[in-house]
PAVEXBA-776852 format. One record per atom (N, C-alpha, C): z, x, y; atom name; residue number from 1; residue in three letters. Coordinates in Angstrom, 3 decimals. Last residue first. Example, Ala and Ser with C-alpha at 12.3 -4.5 7.8 and 13.67 -1.06 7.14 Angstrom:
% PAVEXBA-776852
c3: 7.080; c1: 12.850; c2: -2.250; name: N; resi: 2; resn: Ser .
c3: 7.140; c1: 13.670; c2: -1.060; name: CA; resi: 2; resn: Ser .
c3: 7.870; c1: 12.900; c2: 0.030; name: C; resi: 2; resn: Ser .
c3: 7.800; c1: 13.190; c2: -5.690; name: N; resi: 1; resn: Ala .
c3: 7.800; c1: 12.300; c2: -4.500; name: CA; resi: 1; resn: Ala .
c3: 7.800; c1: 13.200; c2: -3.300; name: C; resi: 1; resn: Ala .
END
This chain:
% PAVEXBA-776852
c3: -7.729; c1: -5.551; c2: -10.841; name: N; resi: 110; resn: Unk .
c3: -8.478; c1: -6.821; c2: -11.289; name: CA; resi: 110; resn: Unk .
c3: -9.091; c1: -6.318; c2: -12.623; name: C; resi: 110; resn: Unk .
c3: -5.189; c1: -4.513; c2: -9.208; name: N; resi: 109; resn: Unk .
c3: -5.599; c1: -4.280; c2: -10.367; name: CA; resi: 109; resn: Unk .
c3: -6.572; c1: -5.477; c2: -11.067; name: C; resi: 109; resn: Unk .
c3: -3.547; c1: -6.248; c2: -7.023; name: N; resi: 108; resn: Unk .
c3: -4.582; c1: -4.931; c2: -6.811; name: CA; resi: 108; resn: Unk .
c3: -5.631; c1: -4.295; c2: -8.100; name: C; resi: 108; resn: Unk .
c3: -2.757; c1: -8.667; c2: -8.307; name: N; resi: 107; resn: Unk .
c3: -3.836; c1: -8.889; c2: -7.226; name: CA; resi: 107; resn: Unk .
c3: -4.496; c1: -7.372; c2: -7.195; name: C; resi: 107; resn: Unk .
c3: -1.082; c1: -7.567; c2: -10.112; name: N; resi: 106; resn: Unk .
c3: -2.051; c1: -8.597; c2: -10.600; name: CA; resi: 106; resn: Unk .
c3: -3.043; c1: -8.573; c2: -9.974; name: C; resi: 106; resn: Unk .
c3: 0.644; c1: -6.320; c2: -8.519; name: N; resi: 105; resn: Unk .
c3: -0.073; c1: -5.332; c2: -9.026; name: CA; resi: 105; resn: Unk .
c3: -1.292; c1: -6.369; c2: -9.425; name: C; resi: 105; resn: Unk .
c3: 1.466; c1: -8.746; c2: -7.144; name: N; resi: 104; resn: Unk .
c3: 1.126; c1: -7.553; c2: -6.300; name: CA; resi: 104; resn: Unk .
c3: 0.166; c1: -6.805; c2: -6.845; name: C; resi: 104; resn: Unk .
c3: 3.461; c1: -9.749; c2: -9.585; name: N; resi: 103; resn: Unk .
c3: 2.133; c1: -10.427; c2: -8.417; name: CA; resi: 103; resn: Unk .
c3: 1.291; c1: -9.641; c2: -8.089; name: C; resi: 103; resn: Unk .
c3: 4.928; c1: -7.386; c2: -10.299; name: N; resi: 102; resn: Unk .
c3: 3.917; c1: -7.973; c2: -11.338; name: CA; resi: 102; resn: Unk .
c3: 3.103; c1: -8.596; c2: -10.374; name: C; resi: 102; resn: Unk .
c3: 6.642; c1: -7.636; c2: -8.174; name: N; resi: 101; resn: Unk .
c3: 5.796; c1: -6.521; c2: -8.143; name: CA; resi: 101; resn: Unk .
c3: 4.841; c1: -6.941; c2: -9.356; name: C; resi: 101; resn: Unk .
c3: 7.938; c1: -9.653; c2: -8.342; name: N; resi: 100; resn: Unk .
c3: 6.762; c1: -9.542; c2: -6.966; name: CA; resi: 100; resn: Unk .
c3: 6.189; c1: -8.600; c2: -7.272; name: C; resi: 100; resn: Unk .
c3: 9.052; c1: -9.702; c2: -10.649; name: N; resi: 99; resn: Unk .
c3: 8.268; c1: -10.321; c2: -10.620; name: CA; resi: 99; resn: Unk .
c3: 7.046; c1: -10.177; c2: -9.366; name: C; resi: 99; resn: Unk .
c3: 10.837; c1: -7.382; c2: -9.511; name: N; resi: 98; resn: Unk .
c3: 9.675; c1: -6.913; c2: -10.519; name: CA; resi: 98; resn: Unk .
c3: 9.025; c1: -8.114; c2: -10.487; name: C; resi: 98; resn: Unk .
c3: 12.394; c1: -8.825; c2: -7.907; name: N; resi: 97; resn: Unk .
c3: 11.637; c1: -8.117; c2: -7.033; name: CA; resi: 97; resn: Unk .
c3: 10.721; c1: -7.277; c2: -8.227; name: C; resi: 97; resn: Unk .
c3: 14.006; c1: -10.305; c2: -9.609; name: N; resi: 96; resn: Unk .
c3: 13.337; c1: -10.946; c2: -8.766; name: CA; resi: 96; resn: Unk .
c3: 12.443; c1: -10.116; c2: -8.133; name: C; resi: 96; resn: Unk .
c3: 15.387; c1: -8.793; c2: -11.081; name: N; resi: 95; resn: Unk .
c3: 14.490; c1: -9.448; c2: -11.694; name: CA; resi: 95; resn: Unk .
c3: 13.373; c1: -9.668; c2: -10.627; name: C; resi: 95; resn: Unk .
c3: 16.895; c1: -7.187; c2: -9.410; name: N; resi: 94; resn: Unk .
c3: 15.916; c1: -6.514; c2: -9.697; name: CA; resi: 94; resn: Unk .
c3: 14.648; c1: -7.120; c2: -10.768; name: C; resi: 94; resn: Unk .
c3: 18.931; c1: -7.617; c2: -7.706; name: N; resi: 93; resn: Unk .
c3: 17.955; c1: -8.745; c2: -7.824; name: CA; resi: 93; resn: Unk .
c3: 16.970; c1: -7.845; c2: -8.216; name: C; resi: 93; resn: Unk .
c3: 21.709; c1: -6.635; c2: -7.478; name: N; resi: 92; resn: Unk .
c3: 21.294; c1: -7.746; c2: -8.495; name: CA; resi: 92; resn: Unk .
c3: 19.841; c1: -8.125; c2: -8.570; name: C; resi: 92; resn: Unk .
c3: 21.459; c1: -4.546; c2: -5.927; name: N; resi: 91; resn: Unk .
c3: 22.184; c1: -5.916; c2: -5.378; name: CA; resi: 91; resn: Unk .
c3: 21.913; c1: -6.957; c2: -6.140; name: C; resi: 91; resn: Unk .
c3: 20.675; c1: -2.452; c2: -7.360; name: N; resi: 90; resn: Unk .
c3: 21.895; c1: -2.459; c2: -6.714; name: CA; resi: 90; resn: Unk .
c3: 21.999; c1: -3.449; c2: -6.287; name: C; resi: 90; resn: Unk .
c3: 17.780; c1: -3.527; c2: -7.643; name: N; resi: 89; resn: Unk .
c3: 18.638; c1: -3.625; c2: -8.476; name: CA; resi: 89; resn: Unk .
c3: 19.898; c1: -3.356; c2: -8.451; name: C; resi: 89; resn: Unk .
c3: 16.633; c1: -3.396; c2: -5.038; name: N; resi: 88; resn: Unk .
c3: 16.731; c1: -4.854; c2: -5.764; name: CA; resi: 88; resn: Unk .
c3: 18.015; c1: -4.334; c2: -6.841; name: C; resi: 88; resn: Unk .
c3: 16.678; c1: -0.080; c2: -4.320; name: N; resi: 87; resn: Unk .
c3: 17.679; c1: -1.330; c2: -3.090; name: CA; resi: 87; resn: Unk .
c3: 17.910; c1: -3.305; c2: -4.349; name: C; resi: 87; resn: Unk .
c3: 14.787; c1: -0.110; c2: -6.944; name: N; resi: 86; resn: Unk .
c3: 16.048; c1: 0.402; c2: -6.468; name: CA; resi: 86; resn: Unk .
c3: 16.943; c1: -0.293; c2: -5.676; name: C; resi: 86; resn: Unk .
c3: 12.802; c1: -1.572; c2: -5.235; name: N; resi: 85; resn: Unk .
c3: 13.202; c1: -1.517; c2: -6.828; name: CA; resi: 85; resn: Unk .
c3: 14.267; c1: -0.984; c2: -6.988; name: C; resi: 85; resn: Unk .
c3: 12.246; c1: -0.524; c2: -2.489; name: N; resi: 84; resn: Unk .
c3: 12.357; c1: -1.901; c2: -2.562; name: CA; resi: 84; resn: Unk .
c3: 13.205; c1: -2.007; c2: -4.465; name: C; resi: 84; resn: Unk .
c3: 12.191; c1: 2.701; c2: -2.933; name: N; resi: 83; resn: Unk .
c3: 13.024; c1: 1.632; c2: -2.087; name: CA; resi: 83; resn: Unk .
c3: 13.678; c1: 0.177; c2: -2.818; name: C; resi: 83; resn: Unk .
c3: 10.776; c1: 3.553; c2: -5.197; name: N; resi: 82; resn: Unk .
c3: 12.284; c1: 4.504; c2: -4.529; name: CA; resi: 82; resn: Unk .
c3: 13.014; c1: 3.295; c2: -3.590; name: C; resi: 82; resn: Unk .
c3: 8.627; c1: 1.873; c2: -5.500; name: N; resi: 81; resn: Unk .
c3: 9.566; c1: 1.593; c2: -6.793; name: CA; resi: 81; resn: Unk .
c3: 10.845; c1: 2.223; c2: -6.366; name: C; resi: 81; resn: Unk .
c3: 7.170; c1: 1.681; c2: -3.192; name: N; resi: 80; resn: Unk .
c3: 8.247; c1: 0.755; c2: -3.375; name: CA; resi: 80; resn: Unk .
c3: 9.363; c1: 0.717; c2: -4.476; name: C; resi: 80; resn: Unk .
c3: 6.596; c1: 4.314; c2: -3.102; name: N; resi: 79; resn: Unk .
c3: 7.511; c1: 4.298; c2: -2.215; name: CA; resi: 79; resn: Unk .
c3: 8.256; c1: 2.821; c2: -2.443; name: C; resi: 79; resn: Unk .
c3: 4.766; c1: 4.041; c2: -5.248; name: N; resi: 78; resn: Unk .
c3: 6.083; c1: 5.247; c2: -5.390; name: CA; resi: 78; resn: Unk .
c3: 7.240; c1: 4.694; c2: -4.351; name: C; resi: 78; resn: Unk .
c3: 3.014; c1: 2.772; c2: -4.283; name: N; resi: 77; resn: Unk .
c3: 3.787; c1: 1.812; c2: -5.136; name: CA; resi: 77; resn: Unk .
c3: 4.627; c1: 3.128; c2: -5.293; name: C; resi: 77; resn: Unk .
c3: 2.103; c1: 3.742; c2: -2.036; name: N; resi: 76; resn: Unk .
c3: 2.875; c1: 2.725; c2: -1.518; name: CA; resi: 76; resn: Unk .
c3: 3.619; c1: 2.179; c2: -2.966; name: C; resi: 76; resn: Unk .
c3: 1.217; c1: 6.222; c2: -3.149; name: N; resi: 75; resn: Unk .
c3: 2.452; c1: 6.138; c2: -1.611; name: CA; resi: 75; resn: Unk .
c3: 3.116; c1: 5.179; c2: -1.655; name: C; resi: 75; resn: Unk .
c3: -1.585; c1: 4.865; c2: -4.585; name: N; resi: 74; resn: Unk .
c3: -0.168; c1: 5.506; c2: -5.106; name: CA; resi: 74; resn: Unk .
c3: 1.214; c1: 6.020; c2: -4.433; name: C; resi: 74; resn: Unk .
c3: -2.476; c1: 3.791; c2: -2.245; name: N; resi: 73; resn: Unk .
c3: -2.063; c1: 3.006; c2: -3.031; name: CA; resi: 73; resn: Unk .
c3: -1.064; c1: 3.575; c2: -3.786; name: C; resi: 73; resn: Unk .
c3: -3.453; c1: 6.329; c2: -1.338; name: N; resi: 72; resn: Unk .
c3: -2.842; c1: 5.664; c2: -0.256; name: CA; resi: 72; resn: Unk .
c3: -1.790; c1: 4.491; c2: -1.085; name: C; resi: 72; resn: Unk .
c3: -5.072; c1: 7.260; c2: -3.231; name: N; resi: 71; resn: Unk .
c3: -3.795; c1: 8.147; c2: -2.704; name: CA; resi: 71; resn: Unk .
c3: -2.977; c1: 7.191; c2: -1.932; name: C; resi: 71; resn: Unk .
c3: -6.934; c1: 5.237; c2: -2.975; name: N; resi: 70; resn: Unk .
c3: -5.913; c1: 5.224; c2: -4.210; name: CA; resi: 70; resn: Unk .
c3: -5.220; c1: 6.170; c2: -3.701; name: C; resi: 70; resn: Unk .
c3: -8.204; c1: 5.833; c2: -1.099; name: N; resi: 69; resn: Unk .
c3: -7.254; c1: 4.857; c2: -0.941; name: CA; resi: 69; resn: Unk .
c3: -6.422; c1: 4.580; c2: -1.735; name: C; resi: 69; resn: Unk .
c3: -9.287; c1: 7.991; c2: -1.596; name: N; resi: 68; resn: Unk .
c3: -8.450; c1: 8.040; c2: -0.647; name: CA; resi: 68; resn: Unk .
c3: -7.891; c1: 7.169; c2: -0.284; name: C; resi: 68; resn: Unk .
c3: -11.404; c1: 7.456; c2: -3.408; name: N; resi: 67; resn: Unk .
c3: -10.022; c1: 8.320; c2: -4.021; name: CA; resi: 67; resn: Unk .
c3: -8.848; c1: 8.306; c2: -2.888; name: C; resi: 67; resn: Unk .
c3: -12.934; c1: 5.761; c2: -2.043; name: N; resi: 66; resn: Unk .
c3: -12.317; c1: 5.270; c2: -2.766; name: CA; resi: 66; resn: Unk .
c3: -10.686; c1: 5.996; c2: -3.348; name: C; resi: 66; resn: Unk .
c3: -13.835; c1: 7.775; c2: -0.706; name: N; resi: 65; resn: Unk .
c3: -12.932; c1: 6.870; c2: -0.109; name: CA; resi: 65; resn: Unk .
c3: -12.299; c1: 6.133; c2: -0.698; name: C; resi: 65; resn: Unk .
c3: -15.101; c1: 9.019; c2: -2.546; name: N; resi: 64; resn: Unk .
c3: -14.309; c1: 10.015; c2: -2.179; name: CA; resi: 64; resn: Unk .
c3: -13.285; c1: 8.812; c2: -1.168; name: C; resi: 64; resn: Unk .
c3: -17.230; c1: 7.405; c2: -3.601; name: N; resi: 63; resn: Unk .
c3: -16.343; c1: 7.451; c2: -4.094; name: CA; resi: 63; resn: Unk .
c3: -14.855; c1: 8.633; c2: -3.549; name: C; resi: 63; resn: Unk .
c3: -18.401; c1: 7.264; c2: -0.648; name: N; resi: 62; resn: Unk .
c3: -17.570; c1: 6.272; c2: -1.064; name: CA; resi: 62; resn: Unk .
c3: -16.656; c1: 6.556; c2: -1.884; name: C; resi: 62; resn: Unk .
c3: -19.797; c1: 9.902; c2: -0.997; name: N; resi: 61; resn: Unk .
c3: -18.972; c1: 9.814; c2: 0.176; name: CA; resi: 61; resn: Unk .
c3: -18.162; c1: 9.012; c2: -0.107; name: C; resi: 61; resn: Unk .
c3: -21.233; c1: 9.629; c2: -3.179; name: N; resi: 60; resn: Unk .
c3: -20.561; c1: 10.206; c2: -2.878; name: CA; resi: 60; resn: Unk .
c3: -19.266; c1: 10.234; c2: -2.000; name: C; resi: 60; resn: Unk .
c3: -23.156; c1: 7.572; c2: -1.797; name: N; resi: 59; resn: Unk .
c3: -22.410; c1: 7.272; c2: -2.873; name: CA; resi: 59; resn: Unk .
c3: -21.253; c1: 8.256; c2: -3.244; name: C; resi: 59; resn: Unk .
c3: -24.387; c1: 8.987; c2: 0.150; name: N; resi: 58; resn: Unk .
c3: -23.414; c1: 8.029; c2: 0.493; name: CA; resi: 58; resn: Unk .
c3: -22.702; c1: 7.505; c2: -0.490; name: C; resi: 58; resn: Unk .
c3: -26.006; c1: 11.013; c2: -1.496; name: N; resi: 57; resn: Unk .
c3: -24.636; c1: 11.689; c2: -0.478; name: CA; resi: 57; resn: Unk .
c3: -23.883; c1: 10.094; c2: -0.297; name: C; resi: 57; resn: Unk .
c3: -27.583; c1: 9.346; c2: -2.884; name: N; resi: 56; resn: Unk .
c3: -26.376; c1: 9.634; c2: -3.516; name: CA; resi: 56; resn: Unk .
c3: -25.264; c1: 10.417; c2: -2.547; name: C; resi: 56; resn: Unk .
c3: -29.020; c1: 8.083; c2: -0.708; name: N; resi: 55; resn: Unk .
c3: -28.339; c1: 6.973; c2: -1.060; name: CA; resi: 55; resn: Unk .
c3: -27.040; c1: 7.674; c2: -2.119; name: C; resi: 55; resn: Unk .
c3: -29.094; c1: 10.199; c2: 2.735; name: N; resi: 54; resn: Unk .
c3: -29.626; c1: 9.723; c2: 1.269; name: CA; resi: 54; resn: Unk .
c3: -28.588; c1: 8.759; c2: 0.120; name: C; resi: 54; resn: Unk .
c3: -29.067; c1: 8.727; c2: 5.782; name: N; resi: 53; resn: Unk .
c3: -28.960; c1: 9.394; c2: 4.492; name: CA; resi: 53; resn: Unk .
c3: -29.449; c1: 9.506; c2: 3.219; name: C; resi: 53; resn: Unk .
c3: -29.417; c1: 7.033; c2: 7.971; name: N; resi: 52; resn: Unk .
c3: -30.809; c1: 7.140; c2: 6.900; name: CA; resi: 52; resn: Unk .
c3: -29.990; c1: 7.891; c2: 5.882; name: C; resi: 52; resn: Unk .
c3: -27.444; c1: 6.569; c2: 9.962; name: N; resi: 51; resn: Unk .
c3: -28.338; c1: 7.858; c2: 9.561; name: CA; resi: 51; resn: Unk .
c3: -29.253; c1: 7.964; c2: 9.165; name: C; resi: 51; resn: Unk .
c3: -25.915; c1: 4.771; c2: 9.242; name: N; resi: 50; resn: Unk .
c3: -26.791; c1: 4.190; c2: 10.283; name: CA; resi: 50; resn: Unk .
c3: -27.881; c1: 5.683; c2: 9.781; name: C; resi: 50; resn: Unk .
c3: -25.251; c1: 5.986; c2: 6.972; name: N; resi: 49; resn: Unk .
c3: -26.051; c1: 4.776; c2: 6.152; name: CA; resi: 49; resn: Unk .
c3: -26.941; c1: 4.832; c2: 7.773; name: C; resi: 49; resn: Unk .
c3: -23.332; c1: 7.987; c2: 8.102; name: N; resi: 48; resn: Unk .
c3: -24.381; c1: 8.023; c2: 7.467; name: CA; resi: 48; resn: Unk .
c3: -25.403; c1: 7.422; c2: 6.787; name: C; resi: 48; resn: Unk .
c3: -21.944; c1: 5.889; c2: 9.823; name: N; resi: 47; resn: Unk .
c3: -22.879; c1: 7.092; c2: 10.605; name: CA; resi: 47; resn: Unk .
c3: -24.360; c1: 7.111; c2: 9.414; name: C; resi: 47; resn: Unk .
c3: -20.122; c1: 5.416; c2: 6.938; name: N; resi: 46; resn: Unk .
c3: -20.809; c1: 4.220; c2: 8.229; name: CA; resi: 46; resn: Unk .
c3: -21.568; c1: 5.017; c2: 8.775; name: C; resi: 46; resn: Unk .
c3: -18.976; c1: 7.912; c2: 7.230; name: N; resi: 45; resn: Unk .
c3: -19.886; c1: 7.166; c2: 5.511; name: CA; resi: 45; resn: Unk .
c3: -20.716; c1: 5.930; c2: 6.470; name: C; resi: 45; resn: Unk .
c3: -17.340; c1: 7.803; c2: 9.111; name: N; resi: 44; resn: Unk .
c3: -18.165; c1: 8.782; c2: 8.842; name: CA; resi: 44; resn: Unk .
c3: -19.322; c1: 8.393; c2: 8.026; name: C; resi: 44; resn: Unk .
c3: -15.716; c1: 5.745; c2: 8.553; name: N; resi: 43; resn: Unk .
c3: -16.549; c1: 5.361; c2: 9.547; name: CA; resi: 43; resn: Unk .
c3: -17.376; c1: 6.770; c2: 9.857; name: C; resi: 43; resn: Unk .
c3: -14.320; c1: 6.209; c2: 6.420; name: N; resi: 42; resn: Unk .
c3: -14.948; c1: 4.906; c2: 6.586; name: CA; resi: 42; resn: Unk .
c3: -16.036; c1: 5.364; c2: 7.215; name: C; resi: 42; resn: Unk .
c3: -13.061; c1: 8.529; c2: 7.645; name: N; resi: 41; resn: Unk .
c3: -14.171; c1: 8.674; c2: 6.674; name: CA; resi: 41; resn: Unk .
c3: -14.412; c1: 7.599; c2: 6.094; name: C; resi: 41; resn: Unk .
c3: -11.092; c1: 7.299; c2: 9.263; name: N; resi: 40; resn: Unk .
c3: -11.606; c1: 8.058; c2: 9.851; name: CA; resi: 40; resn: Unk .
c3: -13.100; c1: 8.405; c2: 8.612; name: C; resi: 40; resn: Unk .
c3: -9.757; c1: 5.888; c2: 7.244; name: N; resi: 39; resn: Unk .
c3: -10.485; c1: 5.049; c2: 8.272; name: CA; resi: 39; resn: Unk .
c3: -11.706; c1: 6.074; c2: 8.764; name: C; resi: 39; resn: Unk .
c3: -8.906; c1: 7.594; c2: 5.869; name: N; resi: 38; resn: Unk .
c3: -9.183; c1: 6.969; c2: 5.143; name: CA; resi: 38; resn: Unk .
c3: -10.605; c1: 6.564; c2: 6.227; name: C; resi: 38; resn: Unk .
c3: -6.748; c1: 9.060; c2: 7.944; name: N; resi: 37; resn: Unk .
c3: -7.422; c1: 9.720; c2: 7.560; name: CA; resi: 37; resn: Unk .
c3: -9.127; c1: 8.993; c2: 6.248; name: C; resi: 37; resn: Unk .
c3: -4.938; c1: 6.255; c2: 7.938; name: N; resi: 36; resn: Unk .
c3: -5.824; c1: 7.071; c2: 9.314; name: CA; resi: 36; resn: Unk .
c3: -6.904; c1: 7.444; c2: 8.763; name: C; resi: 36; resn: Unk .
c3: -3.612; c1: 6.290; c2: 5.383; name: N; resi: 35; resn: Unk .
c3: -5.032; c1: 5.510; c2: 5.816; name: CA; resi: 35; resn: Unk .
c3: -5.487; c1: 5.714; c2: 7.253; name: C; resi: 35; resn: Unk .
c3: -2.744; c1: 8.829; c2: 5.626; name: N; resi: 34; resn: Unk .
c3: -3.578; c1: 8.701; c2: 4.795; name: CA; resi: 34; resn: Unk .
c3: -3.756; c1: 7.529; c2: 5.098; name: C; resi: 34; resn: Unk .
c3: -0.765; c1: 8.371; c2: 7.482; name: N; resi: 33; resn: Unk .
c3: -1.424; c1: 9.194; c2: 8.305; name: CA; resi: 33; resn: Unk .
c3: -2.409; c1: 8.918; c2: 6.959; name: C; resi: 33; resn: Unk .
c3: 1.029; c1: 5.903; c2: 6.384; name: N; resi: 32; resn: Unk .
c3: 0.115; c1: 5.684; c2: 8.004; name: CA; resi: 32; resn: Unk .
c3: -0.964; c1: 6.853; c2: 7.752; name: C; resi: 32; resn: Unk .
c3: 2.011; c1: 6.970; c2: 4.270; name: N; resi: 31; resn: Unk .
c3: 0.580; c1: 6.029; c2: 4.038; name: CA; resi: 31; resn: Unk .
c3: -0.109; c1: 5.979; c2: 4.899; name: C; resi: 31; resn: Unk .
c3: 3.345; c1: 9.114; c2: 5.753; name: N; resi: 30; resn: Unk .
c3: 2.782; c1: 9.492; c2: 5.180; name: CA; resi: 30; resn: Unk .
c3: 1.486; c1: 8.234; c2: 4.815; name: C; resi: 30; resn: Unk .
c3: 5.320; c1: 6.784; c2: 7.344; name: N; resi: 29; resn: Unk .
c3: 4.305; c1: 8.072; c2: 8.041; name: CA; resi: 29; resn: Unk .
c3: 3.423; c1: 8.477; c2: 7.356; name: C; resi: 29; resn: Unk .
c3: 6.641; c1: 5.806; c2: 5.010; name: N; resi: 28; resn: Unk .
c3: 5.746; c1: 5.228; c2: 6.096; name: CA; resi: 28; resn: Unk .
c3: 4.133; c1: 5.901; c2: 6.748; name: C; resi: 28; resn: Unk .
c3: 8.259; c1: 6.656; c2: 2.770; name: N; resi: 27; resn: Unk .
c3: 6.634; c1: 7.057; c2: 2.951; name: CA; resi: 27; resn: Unk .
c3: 5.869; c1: 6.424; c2: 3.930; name: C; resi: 27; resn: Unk .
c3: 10.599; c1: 5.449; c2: 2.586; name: N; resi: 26; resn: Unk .
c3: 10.489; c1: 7.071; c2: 3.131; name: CA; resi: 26; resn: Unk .
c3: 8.801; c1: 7.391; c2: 3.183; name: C; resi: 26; resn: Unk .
c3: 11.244; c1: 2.154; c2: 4.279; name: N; resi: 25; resn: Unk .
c3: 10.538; c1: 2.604; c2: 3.180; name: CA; resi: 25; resn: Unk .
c3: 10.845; c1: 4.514; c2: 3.561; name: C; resi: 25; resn: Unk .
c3: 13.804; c1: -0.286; c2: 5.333; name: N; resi: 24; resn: Unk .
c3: 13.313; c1: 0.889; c2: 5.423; name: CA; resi: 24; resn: Unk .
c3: 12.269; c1: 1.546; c2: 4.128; name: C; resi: 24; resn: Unk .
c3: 12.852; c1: -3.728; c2: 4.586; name: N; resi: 23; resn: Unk .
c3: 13.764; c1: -2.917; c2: 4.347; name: CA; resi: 23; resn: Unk .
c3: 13.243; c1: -1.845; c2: 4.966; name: C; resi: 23; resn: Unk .
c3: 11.438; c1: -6.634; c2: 6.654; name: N; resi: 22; resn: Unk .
c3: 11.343; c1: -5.541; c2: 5.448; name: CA; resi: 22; resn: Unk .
c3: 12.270; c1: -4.277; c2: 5.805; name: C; resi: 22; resn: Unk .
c3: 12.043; c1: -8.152; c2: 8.766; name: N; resi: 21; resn: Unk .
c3: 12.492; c1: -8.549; c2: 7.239; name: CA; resi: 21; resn: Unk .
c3: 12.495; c1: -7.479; c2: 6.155; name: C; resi: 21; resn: Unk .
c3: 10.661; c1: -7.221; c2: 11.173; name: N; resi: 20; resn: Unk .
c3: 9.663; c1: -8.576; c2: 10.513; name: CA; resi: 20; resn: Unk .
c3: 10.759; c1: -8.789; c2: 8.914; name: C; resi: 20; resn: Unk .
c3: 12.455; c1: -5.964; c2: 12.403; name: N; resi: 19; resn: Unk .
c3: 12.503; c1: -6.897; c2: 12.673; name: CA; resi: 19; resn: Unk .
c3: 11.199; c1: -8.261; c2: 12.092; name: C; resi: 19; resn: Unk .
c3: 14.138; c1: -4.584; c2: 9.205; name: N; resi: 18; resn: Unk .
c3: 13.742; c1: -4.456; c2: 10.555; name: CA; resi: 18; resn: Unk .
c3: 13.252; c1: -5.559; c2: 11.093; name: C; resi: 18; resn: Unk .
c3: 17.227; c1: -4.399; c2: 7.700; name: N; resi: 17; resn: Unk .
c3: 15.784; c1: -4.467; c2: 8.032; name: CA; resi: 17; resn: Unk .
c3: 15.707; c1: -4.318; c2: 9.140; name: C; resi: 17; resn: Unk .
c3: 19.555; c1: -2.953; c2: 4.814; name: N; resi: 16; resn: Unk .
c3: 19.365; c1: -2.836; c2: 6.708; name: CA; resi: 16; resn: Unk .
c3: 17.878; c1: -3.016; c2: 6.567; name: C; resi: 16; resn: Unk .
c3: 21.081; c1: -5.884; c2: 3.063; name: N; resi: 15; resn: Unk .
c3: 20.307; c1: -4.703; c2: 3.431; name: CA; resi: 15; resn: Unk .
c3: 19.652; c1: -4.072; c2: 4.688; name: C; resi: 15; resn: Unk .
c3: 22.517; c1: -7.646; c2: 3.083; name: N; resi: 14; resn: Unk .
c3: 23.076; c1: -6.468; c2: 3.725; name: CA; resi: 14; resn: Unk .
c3: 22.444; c1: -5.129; c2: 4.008; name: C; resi: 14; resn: Unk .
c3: 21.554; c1: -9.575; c2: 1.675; name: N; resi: 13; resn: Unk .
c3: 22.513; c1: -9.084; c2: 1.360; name: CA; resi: 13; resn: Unk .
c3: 23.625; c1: -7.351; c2: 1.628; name: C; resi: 13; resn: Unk .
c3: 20.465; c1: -13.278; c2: 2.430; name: N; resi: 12; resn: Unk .
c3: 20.659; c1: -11.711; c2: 3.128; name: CA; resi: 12; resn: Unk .
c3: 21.914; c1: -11.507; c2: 2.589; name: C; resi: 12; resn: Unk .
c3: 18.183; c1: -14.787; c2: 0.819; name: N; resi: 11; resn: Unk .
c3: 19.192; c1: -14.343; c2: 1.690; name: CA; resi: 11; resn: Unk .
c3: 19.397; c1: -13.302; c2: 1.902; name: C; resi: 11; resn: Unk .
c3: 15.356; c1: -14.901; c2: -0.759; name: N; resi: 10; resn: Unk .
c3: 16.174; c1: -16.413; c2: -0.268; name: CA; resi: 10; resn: Unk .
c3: 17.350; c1: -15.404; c2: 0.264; name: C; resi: 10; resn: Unk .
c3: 14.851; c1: -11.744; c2: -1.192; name: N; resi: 9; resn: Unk .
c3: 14.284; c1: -12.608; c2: -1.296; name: CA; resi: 9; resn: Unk .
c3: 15.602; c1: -13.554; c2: -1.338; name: C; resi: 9; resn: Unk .
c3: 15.237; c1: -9.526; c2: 1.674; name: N; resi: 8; resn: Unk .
c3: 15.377; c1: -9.772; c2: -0.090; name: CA; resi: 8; resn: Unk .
c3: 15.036; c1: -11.325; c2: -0.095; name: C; resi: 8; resn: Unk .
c3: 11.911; c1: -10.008; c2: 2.033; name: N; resi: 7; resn: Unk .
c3: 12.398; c1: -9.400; c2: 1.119; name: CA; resi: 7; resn: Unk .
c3: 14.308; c1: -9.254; c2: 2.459; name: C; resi: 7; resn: Unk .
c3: 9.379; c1: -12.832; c2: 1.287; name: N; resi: 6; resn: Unk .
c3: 10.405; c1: -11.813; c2: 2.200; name: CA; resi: 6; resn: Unk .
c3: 11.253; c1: -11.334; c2: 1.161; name: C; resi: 6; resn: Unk .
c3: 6.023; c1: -11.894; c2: 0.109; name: N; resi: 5; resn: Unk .
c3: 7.276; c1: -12.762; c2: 0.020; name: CA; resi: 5; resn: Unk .
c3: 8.364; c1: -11.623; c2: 0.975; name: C; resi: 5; resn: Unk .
c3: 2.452; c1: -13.011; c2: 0.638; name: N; resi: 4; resn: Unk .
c3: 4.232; c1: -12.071; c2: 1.152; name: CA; resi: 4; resn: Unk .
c3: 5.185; c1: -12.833; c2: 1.073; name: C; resi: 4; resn: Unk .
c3: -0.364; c1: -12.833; c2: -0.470; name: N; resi: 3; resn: Unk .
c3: 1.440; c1: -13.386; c2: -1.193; name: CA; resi: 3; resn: Unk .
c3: 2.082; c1: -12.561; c2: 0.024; name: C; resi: 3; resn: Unk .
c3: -3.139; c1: -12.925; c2: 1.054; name: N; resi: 2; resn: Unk .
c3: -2.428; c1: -12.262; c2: 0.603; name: CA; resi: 2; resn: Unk .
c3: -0.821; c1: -13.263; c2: 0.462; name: C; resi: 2; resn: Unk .
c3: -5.888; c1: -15.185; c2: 1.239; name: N; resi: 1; resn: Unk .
c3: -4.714; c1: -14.816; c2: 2.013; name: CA; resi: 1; resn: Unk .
c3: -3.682; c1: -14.207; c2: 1.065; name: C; resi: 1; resn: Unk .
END
């Protein structure tokens, strides 16, 4: 089960959220439509195993999903270091919100 910590973290300092707690991000749309586009060639690469394919087109195919989630991954840590890292350190708490981001990266980076 994944860490979520709320943000800002123990109170409220005015930052404008929404209704699960989290701040505004500018790359919403953009991660949304790249993991659409992600899903959508999941389940192409899926066809091709039901397919019979051959085992390097599907290897192929993966590592190309793979690249498409790292696009997706690099959105989200740009978009947290412009938001969430920024918004932390104008209100003091920029210790506190690099430690979440040390967590975070710990877990994506094995």
């Amino acid at each position: 089960m994944p860490l979520v910590l709320p943000y800002p973290p123990g109170r409220d300092i005015g930052v404008e959220t929404n209704e699960r707690g989290a701040h505004p991000h500018q790359q919403t749309k953009a991660v949304a439509d790249q993991l659409a586009r992600t899903a959508g060639h999941v389940l192409s690469v899926k066809r091709m195993v039901e397919e019979g394919r051959s085992c390097p087109d599907v290897l192929i195919q993966l590592a190309a999903v793979r690249a498409a989630i790292d696009r997706a991954s690099k959105l989200v840590l740009e978009d947290h270091v412009e938001s969430c890292l920024r918004g932390a350190a104008s209100n003091g708490l920029a210790d506190e919100e690099w430690t979440r981001l040390k967590v975070a990266l710990d877990r994506f980076i094995r």
